[in-house]
C-alpha positions in Angstrom: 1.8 0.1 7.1 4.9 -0.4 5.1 6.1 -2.8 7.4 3.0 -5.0 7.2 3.4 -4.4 2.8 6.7 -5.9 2.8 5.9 -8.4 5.4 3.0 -9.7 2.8 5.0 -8.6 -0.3 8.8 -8.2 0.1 10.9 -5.4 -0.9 8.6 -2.7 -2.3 9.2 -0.1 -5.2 10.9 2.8 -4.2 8.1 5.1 -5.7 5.5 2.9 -4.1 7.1 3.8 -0.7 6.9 6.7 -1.1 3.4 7.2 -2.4 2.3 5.5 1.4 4.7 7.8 3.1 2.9 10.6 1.9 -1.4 9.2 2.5 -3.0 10.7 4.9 -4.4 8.7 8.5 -7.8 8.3 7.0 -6.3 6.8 3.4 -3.6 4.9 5.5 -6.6 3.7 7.3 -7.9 2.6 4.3 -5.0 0.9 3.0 -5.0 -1.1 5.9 -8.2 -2.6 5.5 -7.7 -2.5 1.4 -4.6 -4.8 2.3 -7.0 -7.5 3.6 -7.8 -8.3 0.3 -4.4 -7.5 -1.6 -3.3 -11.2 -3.3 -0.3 -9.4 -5.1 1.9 -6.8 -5.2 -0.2 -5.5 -8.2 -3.2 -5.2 -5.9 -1.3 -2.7 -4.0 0.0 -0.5 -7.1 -4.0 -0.3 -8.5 -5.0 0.5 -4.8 -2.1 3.8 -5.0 -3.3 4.8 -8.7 -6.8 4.3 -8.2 -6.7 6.8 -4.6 -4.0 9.0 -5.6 
């Protein structure tokens, strides 16, 4: 999965990283299909507050 985020988005925020580390397979899952519909890196950083 973080490969595939900084494909889309470049480097990512340490923190950030480290919040995907840490999800679960089901919410890594879900991030997977979420990043479908990601347009920015902002997308991503609502998707992490909003599940964790």
């Amino acid at each position: 999965m973080l490969r595939q985020l900084r494909r889309r988005f470049g480097a990512l925020d340490p923190a950030q990283e480290a919040r995907i580390q840490a999800l679960s397979v089901t919410e890594l899952e879900a991030i997977g299909e979420a990043l479908l519909d990601f347009q920015t890196v902002k997308d991503l950083a609502a998707w992490l507050q909003y599940k964790l």
